[in-house]
C-alpha positions in Angstrom: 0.0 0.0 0.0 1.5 3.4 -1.3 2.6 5.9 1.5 2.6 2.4 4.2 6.1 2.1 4.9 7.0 -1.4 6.7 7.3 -0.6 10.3 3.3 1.4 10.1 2.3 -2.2 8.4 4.5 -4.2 11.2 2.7 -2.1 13.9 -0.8 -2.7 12.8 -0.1 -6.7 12.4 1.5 -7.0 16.1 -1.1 -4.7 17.2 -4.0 -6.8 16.0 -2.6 -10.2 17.3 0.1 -11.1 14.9 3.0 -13.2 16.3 6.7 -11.5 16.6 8.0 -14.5 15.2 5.6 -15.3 12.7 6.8 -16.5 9.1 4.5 -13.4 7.7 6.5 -11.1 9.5 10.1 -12.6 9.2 8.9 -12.9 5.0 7.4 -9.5 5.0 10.5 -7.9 6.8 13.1 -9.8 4.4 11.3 -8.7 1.2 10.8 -5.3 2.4 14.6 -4.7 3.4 15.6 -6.3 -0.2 13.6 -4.5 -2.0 14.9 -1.2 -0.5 18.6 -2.3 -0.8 17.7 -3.2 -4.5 16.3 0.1 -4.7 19.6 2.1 -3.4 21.7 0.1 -6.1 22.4 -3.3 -3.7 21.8 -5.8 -5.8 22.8 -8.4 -2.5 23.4 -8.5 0.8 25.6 -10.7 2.7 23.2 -13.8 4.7 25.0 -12.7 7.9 24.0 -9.0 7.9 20.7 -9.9 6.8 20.7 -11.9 10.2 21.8 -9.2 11.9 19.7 -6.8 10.1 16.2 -9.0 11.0 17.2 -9.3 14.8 17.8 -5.8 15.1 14.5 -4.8 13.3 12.1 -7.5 15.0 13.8 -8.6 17.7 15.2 -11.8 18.5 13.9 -14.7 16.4 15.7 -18.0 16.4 17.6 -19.0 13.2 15.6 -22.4 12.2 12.2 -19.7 11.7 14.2 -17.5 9.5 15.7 -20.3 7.5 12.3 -21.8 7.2 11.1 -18.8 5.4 14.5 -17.9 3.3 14.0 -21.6 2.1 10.7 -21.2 1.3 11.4 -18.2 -0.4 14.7 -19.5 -2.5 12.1 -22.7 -3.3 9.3 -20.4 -4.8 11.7 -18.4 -6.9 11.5 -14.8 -4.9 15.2 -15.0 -3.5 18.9 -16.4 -4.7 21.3 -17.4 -2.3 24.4 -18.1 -3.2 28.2 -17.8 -1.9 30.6 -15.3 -3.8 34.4 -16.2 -4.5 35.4 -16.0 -1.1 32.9 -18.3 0.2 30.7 -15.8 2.2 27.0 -16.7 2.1 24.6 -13.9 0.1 21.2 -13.5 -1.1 18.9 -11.5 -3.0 15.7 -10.7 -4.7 15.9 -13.0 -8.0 14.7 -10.0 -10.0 17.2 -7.7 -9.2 19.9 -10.5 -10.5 18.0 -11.0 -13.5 18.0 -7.0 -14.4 21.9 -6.9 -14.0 22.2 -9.8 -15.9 20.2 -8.6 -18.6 21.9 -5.1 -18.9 25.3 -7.0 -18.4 24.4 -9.0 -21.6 23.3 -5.6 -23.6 26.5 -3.8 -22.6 28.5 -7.2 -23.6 26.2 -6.7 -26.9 27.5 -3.6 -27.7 30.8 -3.8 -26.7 31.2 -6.5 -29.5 30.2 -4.0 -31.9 31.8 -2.6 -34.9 33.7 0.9 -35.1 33.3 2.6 -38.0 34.4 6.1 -37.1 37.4 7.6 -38.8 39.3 9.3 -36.2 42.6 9.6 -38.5 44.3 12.6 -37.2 42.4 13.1 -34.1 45.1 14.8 -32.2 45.0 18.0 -34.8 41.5 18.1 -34.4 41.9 18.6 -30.5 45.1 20.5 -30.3 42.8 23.1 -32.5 40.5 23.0 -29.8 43.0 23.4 -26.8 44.0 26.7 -29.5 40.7 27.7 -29.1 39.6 27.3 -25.5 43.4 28.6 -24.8 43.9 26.2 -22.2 45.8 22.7 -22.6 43.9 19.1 -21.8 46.1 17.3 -19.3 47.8 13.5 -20.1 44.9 12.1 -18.5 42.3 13.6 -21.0 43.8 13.1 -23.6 44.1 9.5 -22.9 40.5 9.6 -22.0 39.9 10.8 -25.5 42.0 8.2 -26.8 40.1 5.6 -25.1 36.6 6.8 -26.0 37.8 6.5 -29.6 38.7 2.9 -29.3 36.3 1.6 -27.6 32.5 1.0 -28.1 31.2 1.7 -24.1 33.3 3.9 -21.9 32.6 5.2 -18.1 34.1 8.5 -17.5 34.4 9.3 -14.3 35.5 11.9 -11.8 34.8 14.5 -9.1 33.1 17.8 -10.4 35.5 20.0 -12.0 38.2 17.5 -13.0 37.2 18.0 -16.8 34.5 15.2 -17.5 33.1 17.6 -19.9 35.9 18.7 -21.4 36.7 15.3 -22.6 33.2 14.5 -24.0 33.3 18.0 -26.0 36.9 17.3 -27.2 35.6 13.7 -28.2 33.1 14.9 -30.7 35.5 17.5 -32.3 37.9 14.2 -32.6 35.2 12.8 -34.8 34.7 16.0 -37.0 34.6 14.9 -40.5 32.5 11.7 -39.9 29.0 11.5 -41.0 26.9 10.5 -37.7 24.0 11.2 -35.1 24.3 11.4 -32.0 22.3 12.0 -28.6 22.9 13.7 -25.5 20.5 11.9 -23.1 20.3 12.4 -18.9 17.4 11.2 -16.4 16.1 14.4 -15.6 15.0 17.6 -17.4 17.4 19.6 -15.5 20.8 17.2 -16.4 20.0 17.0 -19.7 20.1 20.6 -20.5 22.9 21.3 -18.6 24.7 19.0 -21.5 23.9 22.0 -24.2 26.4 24.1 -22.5 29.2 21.1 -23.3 28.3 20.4 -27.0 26.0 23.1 -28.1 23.4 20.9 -28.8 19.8 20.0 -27.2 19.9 17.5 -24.4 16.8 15.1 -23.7 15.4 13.3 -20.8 15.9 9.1 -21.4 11.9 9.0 -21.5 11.9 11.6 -24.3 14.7 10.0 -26.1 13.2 6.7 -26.4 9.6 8.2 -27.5 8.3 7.3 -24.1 4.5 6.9 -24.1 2.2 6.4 -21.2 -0.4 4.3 -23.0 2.6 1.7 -25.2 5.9 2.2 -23.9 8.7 3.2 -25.6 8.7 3.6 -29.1 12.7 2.7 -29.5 13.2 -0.7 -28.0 15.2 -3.5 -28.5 13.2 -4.3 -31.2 13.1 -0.9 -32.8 16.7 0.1 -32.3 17.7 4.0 -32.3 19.1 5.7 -35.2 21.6 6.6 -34.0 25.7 5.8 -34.0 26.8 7.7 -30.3 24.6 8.3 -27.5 25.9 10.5 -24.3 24.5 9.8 -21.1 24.8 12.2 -18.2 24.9 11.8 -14.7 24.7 8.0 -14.6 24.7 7.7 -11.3 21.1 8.8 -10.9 20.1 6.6 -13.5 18.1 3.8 -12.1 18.3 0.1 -13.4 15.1 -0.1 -15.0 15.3 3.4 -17.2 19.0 1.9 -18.0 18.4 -0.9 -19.6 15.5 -0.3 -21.6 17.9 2.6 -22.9 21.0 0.2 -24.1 18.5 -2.1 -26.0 17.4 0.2 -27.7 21.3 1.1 -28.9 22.5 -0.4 -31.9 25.4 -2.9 -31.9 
């Protein structure tokens, strides 16, 4: 129930007779405190501190009552458990694996994909810029260009200031003398027109991007790919799983 969080819901059971340790609540918690971790980017937590996490939320309940419900949860398909490469113990909302997965697989996708920029000459290109803007990029930038050019998905990254920016606009003069489209895309309204002052050109919202409408979806999916060869997204980090993926299948490879 919208605007419910778990411990209103938790009250109102124990309130009206429901047991502390009662499989419903022990389930209900579990779900809830996935679901929220899934939420802030945690695809799994460790079994351990979900242990920890349940005795300090409801209280002590013994371990055969919680393992009761994980199992029945793993054995109806709602959780994974699992153990990691160190051997520790994790688990996690099935659905949350099965988005990663599937983004994983697109980003693999397009990875594999073919180059056909020219960037002959490159260095001119952005040595005229540097002329221009009458500053110098430093070693790092310019091997950040470097590696944008060569590769087919690239994470730039960086505190604010350190010239994220500067390498995306230097990018795209690198590629002058290319025929191609391109899109500068961010999550909100506000991000994706603060990319026109780094390119010159309109920025747009994911939704608006992908022809997002309320009554059939998105009119560029992975069946109806973008036409499009480079697509800039902004402030990833605020960019939830969901909106992500349904934005790199609609990429082409």
């Amino acid at each position: 129930v919208k605007g419910i969080g778990f411990r209103k819901a938790d009250d109102i059971a124990l309130n009206n007779g429901l047991e502390y340790d009662s499989a419903e609540r022990i389930r209900g918690f579990i779900q809830h405190y996935l679901e929220e971790e899934g939420e802030n980017g945690n695809s799994y937590v460790y079994a351990n501190y979900l242990m920890y996490t349940i005795e300090d939320s409801l209280g002590y309940i013994e371990d055969e009552k919680i393992g009761a419900v994980v199992n029945g949860l793993v054995n109806e398909g709602t959780l994974g458990l699992d153990e990691d490469k160190s051997g520790y113990k994790r688990v996690y909302l099935k659905k949350y694996k099965e988005l990663e997965q599937r983004g994983c697989n697109e980003l693999v996708r397009i990875t594999k994909g073919k180059n056909r920029f020219n960037y002959a000459g490159w260095e001119d290109r952005v040595k005229q810029v540097e002329k221009w803007q009458g500053w110098t990029h430093t070693e790092e930038q310019w091997e950040g260009i470097k590696t944008v050019l060569e590769n087919q998905v690239v994470v730039i990254t960086g505190e604010a200031g350190t010239g994220k920016s500067s390498v995306v606009s230097a990018m795209l003069k690198a590629l002058e003398g290319n025929t191609y489209s391109f899109a500068q895309t961010a999550l909100s309204g506000r991000a994706s027109a603060k990319l026109q002052e780094v390119t010159g050109e309109e920025g747009q919202t994911i939704h608006r991007l992908l022809g997002f409408n309320p009554q059939e979806g998105f009119m560029y999916n992975k069946h109806n790919k973008l036409p499009l060869d480079l697509v800039i997204l902004d402030e990833i980090s605020l960019v939830g799983g969901r909106i992500f993926l349904k934005l790199i299948e609609a990429i082409n490879t």
